[in-house]
MIFI-172293 format. One line per 4 residues: number of its first residue (from 1); their letters; for each residue x, y, z of N, C-alpha, C. Coordinates in pm, whole numbers. Each point is the difference from the previous one (the first is absolute). Last residue first. Layout:
REM MIFI-172293
NUM) a) X Y Z X Y Z X Y Z | ... $
REM end
This chain:
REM MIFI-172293
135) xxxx) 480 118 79 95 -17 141 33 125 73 | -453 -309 -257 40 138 55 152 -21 71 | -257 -275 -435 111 -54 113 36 156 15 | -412 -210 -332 81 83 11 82 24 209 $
131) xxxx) -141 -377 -491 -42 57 181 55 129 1 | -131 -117 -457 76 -33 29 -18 6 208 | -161 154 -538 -50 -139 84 93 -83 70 | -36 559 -189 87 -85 26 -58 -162 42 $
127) xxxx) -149 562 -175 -68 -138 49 113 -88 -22 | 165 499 -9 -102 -60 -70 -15 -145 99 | 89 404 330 72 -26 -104 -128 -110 -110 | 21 334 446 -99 -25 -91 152 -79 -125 $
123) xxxx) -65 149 551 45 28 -53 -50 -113 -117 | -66 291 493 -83 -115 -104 91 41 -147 | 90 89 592 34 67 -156 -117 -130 -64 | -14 206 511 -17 -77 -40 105 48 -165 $
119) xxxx) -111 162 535 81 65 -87 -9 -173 -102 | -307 268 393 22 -162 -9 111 11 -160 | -100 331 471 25 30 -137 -12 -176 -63 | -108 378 465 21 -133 -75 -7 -12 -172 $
115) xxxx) 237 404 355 -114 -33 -109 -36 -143 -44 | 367 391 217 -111 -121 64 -107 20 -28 | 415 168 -272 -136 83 20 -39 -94 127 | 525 173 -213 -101 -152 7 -119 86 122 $
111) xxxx) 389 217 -346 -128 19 95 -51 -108 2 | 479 -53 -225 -189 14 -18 -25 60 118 | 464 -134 -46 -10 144 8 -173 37 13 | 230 -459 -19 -15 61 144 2 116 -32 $
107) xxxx) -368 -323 -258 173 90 -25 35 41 158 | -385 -408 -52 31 183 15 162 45 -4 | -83 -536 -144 -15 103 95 -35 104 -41 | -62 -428 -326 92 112 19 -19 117 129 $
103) xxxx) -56 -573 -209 -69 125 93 105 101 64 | 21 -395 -468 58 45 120 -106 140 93 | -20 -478 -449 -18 145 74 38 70 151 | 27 -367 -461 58 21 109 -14 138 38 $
99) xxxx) -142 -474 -303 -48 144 -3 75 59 145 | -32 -487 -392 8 83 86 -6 115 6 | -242 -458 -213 56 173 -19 72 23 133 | -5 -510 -223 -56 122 127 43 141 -94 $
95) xxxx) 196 -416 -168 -124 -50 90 -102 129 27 | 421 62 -232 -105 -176 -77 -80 36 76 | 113 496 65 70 -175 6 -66 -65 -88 | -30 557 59 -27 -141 -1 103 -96 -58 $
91) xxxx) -10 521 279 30 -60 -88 -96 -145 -9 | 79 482 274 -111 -72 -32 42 -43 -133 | 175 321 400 50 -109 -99 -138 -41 -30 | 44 352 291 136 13 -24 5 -117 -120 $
87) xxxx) -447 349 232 10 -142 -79 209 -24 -28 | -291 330 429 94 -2 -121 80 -181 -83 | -355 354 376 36 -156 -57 52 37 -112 | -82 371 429 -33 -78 -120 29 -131 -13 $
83) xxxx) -106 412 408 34 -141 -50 -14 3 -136 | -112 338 306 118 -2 -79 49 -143 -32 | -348 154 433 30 47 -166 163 -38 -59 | -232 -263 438 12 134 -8 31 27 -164 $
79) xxxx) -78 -447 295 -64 127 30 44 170 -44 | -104 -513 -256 48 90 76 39 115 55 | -216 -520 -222 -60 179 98 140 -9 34 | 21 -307 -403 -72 27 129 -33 110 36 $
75) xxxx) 226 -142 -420 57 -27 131 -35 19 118 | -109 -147 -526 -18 56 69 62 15 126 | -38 -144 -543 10 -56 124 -5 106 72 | -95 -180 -497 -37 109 74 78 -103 159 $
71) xxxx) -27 -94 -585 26 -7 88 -13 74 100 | -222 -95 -495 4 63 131 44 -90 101 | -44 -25 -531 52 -115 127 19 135 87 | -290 -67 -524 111 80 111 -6 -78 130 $
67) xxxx) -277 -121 -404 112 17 -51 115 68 131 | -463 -3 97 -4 24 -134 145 37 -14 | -4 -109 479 -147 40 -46 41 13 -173 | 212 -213 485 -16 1 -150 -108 41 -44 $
63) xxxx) 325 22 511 -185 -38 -74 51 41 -142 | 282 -72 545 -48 -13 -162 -101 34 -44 | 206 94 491 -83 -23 -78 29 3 -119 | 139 57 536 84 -59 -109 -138 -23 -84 $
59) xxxx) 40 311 488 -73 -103 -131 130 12 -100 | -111 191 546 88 -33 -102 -59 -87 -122 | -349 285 344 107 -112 28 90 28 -162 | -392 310 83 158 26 31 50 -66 42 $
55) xxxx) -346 -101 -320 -22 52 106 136 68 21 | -192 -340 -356 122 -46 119 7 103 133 | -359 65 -340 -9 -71 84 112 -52 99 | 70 298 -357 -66 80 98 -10 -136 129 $
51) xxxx) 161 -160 -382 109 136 48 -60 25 100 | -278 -187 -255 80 -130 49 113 81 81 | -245 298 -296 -73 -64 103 35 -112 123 | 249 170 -408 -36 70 132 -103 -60 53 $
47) xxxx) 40 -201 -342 135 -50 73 16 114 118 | -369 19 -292 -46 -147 41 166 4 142 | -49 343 -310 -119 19 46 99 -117 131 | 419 181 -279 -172 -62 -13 -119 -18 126 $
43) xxxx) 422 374 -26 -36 -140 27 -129 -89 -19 | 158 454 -99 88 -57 -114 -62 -154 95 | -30 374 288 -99 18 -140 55 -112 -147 | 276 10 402 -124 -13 43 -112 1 -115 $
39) xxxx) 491 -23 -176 -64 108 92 -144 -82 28 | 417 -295 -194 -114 51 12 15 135 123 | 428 -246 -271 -50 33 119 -127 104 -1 | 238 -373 -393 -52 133 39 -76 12 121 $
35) xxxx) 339 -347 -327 -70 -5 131 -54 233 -18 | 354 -457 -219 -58 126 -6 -112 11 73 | 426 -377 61 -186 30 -50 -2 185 5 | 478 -400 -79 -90 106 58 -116 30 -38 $
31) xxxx) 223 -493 -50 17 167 -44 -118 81 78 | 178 -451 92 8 -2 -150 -23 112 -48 | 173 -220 534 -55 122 -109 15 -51 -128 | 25 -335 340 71 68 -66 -64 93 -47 $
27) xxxx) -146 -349 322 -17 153 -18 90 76 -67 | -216 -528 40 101 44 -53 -49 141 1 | -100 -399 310 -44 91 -80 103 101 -42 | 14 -554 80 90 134 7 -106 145 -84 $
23) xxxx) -107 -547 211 28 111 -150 -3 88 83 | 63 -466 188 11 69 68 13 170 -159 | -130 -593 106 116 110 -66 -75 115 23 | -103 -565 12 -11 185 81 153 53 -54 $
19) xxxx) -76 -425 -193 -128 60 45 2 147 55 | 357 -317 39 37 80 -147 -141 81 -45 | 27 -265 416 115 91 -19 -34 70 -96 | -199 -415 75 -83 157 39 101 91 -67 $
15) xxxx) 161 -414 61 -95 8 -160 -35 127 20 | 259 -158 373 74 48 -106 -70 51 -123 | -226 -236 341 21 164 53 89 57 -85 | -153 -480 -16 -86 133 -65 27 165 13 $
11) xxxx) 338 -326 89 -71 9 -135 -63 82 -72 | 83 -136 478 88 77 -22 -24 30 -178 | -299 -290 271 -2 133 -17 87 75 -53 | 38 -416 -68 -82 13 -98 -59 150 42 $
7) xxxx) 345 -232 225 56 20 -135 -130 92 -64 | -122 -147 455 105 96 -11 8 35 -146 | -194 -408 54 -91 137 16 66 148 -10 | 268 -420 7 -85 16 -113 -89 172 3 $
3) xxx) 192 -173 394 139 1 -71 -88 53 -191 | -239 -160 327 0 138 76 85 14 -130 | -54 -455 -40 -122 73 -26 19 149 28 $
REM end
């Protein structure tokens, strides 16, 4: 009887097997995105606002408004002038957009001011139905 029961778990546990499987998100690039880095005045109503509300914490944000894909991120408070953001990649996959932005210090020649500063970019490409993946 044990001798049986056994066989008939070992079975079921072989049947599962082929059940789970494990998909591979595939991040191969399929080509580069064109993209345009907004001025403040260039950002829709609705997506500043959502800007404003993050405050001076860090934000990761999407939004789609008429055909366009606003990406925007942000890097917080900090305390003094001369920060930027600078976009280095923004391509799509099967799956995902990706988008790769870096936070650029005060030059060591700048005049750095002590100043809070919240240093963000918003950047505008066409409408994609896709996630979009910050690295």
């Amino acid at each position: 009887m044990r001798r049986g029961l056994f066989y008939i778990i070992c079975i079921g546990i072989l049947i599962s097997f082929p059940a789970c499987s494990v998909k591979k998100n595939n991040v191969e690039k399929i080509r580069d995105l064109s993209f345009a880095v907004l001025s403040e005045e260039e950002i829709p109503e609705e997506l500043d606002a959502r800007i404003k509300e993050k405050g001076k914490n860090a934000f990761k944000i999407t939004y789609s408004d008429k055909g366009k894909l606003y990406i925007a991120q942000g890097y917080g408070r900090k305390e003094t002038n001369g920060y930027s953001v600078e976009v280095t990649d923004c391509y799509e996959t099967e799956n995902a957009v990706y988008i790769c932005m870096n936070l650029i210090g005060p030059a060591k020649e700048e005049k750095v001011i002590r100043t809070e500063t919240s240093p963000y970019v918003v950047v505008e490409l066409d409408a994609i139905d896709k996630n979009v993946v910050f690295e």
